[in-house]
TORSE-559309 format. One record per residue (C-alpha): residue in one letter; x, y, z; residue number from 0. Coordinates in steps of 0.1 Angstrom, whole numbers, plus 5000, padded with zeros to 4 digits. Example, Ala and Ser with C-alpha at 12.3 -4.5 7.8 and 13.67 -1.06 7.14 Angstrom:
<sites>
+----+------+------+------+-----+
| aa |    X |    Y |    Z |   i |
+----+------+------+------+-----+
|  A | 5123 | 4955 | 5078 |   0 |
|  S | 5137 | 4989 | 5071 |   1 |
+----+------+------+------+-----+
</sites>
This chain:
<sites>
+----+------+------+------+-----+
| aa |    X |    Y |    Z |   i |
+----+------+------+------+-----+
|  X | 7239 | 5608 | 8794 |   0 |
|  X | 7277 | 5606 | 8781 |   1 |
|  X | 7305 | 5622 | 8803 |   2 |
|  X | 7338 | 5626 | 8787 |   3 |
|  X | 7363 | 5611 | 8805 |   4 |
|  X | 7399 | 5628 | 8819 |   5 |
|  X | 7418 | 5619 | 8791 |   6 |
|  X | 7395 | 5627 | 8767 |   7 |
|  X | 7390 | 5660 | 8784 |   8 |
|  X | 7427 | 5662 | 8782 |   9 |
|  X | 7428 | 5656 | 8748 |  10 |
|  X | 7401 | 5680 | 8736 |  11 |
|  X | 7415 | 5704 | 8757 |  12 |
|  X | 7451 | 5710 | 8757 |  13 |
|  X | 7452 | 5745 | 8766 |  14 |
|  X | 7438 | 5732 | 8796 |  15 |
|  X | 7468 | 5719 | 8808 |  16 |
|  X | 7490 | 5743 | 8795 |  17 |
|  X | 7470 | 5770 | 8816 |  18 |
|  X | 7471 | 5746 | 8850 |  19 |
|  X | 7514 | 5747 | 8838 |  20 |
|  X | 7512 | 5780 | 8842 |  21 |
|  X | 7488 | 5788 | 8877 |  22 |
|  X | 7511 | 5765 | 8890 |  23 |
|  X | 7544 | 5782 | 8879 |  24 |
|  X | 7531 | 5816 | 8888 |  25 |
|  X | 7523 | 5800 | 8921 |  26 |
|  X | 7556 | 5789 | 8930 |  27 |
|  X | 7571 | 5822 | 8920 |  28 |
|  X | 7547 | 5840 | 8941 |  29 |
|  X | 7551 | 5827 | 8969 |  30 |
|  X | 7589 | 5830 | 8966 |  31 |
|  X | 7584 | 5868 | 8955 |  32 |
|  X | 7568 | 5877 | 8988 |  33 |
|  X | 7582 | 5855 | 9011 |  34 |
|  X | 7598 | 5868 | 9045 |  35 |
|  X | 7625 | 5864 | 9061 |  36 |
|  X | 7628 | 5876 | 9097 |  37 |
|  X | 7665 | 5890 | 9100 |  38 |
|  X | 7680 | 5902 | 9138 |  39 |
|  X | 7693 | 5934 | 9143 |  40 |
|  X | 7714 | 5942 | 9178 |  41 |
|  X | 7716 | 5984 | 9182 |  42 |
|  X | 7740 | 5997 | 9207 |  43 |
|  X | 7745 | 6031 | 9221 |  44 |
|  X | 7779 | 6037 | 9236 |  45 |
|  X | 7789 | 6069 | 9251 |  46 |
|  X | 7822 | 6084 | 9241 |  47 |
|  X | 7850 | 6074 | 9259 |  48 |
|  X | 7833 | 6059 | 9286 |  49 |
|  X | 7803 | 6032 | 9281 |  50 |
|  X | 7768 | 6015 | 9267 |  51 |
|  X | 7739 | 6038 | 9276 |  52 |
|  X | 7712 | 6012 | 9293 |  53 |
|  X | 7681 | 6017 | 9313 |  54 |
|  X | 7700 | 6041 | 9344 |  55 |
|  X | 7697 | 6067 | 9315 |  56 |
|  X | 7665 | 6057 | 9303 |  57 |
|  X | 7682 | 6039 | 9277 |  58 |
|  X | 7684 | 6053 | 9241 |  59 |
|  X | 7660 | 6056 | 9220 |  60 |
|  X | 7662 | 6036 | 9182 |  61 |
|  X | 7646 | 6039 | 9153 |  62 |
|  X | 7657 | 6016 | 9117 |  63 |
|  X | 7640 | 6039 | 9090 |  64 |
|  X | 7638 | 6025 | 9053 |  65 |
|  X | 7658 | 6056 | 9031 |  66 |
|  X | 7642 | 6052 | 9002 |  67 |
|  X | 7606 | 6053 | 9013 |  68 |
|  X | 7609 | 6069 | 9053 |  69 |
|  X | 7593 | 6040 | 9067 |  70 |
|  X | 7594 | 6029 | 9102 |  71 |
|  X | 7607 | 5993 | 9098 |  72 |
|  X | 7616 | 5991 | 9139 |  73 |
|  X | 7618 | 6014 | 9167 |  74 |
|  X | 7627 | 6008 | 9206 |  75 |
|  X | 7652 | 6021 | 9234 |  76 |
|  X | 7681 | 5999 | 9246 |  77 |
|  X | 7675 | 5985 | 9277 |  78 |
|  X | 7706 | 5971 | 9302 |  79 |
|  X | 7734 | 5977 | 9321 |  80 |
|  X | 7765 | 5999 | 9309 |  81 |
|  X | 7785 | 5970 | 9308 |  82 |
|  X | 7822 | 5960 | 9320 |  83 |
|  X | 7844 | 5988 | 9329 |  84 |
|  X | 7876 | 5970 | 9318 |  85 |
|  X | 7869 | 5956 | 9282 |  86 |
|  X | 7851 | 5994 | 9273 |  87 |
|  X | 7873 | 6019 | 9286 |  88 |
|  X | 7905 | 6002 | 9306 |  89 |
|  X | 7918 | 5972 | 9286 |  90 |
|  X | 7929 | 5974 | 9250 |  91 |
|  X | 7905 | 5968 | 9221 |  92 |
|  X | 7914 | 5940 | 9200 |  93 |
|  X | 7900 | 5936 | 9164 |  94 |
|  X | 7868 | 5906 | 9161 |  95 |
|  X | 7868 | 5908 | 9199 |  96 |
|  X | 7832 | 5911 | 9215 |  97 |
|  X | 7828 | 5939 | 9235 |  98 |
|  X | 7794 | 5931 | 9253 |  99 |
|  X | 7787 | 5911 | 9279 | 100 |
|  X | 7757 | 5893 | 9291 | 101 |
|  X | 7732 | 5919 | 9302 | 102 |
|  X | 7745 | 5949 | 9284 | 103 |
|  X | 7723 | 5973 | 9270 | 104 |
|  X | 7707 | 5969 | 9236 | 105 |
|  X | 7682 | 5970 | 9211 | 106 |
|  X | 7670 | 5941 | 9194 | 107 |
|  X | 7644 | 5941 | 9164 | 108 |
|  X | 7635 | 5912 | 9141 | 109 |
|  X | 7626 | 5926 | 9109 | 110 |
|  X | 7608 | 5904 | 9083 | 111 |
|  X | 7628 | 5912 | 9046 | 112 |
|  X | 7618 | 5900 | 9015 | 113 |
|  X | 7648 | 5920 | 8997 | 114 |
|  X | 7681 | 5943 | 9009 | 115 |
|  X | 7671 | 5973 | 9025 | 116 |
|  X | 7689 | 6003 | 9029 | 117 |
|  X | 7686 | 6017 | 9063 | 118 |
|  X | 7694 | 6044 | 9089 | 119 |
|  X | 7697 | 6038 | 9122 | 120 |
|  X | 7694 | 6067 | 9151 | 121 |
|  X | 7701 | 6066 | 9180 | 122 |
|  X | 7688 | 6095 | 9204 | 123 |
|  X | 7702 | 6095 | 9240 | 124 |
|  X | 7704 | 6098 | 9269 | 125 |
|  X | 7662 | 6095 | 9274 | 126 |
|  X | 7661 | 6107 | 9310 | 127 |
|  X | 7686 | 6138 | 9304 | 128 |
|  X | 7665 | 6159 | 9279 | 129 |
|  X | 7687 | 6187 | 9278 | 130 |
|  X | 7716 | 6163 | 9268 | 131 |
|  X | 7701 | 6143 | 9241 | 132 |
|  X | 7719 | 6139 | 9212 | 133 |
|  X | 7712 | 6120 | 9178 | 134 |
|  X | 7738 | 6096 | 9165 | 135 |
|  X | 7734 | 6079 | 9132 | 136 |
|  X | 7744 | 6061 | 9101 | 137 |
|  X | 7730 | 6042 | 9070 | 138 |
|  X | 7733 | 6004 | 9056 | 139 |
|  X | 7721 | 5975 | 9039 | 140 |
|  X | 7698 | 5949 | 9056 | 141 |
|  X | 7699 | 5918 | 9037 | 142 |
|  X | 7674 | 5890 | 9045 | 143 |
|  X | 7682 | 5867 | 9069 | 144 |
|  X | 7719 | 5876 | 9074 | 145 |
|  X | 7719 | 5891 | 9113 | 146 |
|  X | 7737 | 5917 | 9130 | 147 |
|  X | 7741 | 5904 | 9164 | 148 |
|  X | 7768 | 5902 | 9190 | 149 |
|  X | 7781 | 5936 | 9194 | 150 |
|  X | 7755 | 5944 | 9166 | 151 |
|  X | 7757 | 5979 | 9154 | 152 |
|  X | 7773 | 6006 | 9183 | 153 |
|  X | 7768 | 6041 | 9171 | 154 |
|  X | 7788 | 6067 | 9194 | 155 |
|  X | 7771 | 6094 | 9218 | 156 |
|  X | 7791 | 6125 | 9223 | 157 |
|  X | 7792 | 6148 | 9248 | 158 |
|  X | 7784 | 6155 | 9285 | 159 |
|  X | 7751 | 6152 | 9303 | 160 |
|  X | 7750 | 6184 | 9320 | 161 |
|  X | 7721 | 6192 | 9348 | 162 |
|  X | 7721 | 6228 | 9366 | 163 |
|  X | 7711 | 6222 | 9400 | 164 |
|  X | 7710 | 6256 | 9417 | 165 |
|  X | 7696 | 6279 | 9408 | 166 |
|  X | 7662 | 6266 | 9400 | 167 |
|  X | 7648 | 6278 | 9367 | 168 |
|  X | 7628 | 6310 | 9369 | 169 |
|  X | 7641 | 6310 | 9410 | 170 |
|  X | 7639 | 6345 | 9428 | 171 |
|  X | 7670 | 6353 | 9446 | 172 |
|  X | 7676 | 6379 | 9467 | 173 |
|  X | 7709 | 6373 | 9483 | 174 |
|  X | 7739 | 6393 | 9475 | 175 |
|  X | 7759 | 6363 | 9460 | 176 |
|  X | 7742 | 6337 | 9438 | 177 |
|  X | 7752 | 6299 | 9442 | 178 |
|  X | 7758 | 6278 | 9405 | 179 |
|  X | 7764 | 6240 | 9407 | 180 |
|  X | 7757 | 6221 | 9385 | 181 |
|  X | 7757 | 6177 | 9380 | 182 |
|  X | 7781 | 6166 | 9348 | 183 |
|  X | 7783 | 6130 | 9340 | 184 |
|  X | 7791 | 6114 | 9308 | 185 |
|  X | 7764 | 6103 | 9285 | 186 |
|  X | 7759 | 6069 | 9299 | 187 |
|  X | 7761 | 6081 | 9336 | 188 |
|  X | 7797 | 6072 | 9345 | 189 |
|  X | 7810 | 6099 | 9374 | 190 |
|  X | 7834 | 6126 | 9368 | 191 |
|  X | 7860 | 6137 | 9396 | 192 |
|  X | 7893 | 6143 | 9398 | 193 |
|  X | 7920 | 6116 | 9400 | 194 |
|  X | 7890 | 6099 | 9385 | 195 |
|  X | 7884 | 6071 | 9356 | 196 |
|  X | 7865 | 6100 | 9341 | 197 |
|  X | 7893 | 6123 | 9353 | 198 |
|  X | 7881 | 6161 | 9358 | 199 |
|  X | 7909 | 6177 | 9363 | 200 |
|  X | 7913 | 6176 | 9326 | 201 |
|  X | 7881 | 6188 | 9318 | 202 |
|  X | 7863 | 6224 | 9318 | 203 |
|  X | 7836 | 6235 | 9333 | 204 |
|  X | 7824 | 6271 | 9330 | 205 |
|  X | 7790 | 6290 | 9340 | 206 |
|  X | 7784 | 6319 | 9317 | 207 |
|  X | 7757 | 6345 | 9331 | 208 |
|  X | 7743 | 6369 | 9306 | 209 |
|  X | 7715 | 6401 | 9310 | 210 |
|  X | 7703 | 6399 | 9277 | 211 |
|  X | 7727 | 6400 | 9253 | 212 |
|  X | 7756 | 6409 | 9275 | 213 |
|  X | 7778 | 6388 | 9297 | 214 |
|  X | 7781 | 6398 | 9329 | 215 |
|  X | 7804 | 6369 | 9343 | 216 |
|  X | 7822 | 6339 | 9330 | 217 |
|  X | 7831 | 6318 | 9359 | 218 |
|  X | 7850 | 6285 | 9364 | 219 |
|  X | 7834 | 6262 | 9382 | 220 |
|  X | 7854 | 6235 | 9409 | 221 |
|  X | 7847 | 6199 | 9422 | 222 |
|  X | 7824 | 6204 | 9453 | 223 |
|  X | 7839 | 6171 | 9467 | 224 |
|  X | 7807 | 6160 | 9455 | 225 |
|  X | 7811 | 6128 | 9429 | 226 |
|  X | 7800 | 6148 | 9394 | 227 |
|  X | 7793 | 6183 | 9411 | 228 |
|  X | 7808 | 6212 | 9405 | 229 |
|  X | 7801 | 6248 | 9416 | 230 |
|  X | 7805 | 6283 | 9411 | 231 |
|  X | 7786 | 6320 | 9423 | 232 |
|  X | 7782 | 6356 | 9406 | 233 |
|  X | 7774 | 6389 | 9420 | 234 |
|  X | 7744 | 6403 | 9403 | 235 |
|  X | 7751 | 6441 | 9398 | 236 |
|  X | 7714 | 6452 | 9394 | 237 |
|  X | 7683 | 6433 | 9401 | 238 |
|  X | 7667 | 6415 | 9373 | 239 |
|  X | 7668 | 6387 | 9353 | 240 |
|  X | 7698 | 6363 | 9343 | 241 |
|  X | 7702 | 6334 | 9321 | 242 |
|  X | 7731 | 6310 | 9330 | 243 |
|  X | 7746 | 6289 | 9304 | 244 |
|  X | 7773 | 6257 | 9325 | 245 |
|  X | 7793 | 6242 | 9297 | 246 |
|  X | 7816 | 6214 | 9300 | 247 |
|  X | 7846 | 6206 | 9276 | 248 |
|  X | 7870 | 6181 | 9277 | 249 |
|  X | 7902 | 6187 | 9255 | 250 |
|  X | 7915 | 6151 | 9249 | 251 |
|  X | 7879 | 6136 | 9236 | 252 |
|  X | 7863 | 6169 | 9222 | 253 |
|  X | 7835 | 6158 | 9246 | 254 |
|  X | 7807 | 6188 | 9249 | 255 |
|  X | 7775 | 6197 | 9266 | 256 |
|  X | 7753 | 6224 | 9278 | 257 |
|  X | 7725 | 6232 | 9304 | 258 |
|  X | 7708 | 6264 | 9309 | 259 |
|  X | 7684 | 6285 | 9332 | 260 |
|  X | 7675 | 6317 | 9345 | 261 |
|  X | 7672 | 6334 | 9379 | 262 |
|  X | 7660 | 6366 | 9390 | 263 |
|  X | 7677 | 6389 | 9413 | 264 |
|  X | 7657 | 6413 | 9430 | 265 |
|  X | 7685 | 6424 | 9453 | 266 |
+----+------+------+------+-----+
</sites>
């Protein structure tokens, strides 16, 4: 029995090799084409005007959405402490200059790219203050292998985290005068009070009680001497029921929020 040997083979059959040329080219480029890259993303939630929102506010929640086809590419909450007081809201911010520290709250994903990716990223916080949570976000590229870290990407939280304590929602009342206070901290937690790094004194806060459609009262509400409380009280003039609306506003931040309930009088 004859064999032919490799060299004959490869003479007889030159598309042979030209094909084996080829597997092998389209090989290489394969693997190229859908190779990964794992590329680190650092999300950060500050609250404005004061600072990071970490795990004392149940953090906020993150999501890094693909535009172009909605896709989930990496969600999470940050996780951490608010950070230091002087380099976020006391000292002077200077450009390049990390504003983190060790232990500071955060997101981090690794996200395995093969090719930029244009991205939004929310940000929904604060997590433990339902009533207050607000969604921050914005869109850009993600490019394979180049990080965001450090500082990362901070996205800004408005407002006021605003919790009516008294009255209790649907709470019968029968007294003659009906107590409001209400808890108003900024979004990552920091204190308001007068004289105060989060001073008050500049700041509003106002119960409105309507029956209905009508307002009945609109009532300023003062410091209780309570760090972050403030009160007020109305006079129902007939029994029924009330929904009261605390706002807070804070003129030299355009800082905002809003808590609501109702009672019912049956005086």
């Amino acid at each position: 029995m004859a064999f032919l040997s490799w060299d004959k083979f490869n003479q007889k059959t030159p598309m042979r090799k030209l094909s084996l040329f080829f597997c092998g080219l389209f090989l290489l480029f394969a693997t190229n084409l859908f190779a990964q890259t794992s590329t680190t993303v650092v999300v950060r939630a500050i609250a404005k005007d004061a600072k990071f929102i970490g795990s004392s506010m149940g953090g906020a929640h993150v999501t890094i959405t693909e535009v172009k086809t909605g896709k989930i590419l990496a969600e999470g909450k940050t996780e951490g402490s608010t950070g230091d007081t002087q380099k976020l809201v006391q000292q002077d911010h200077q450009r390049y200059k990390q504003l983190s520290t060790p232990g500071a709250a955060k997101f981090e994903a690794n996200i395995p790219l093969k090719k930029p990716v244009f991205v939004e990223v929310a940000a929904t916080a604060p997590m433990a203050q339902k009533q207050s949570r607000v969604t921050s976000s914005t869109q850009l590229w993600l490019i394979p292998g180049k990080d965001i870290t450090g500082d990362g990407l901070v996205l800004e939280v408005p407002g006021f985290a605003i919790d009516i304590l008294q009255p209790q929602a649907h709470e019968v009342n029968g007294n003659e005068k009906i107590s409001i206070t209400a808890n108003a901290v900024m979004m990552c937690g920091c204190p308001t009070s007068p004289d105060g790094l989060w001073d008050s004194s500049e700041m509003e806060f106002v119960a409105i009680v309507t029956s209905g459609d009508t307002e009945v009262a609109r009532k300023e509400m003062t410091f209780t001497g309570k760090t972050s409380t403030y009160e007020t009280s109305f006079r129902p003039e007939q029994a029924g029921a009330y929904e009261i609306t605390v706002y807070g506003f804070d003129p030299r931040t355009g800082n905002t929020g809003v808590d609501r309930t109702t009672v019912i009088s049956n005086q």
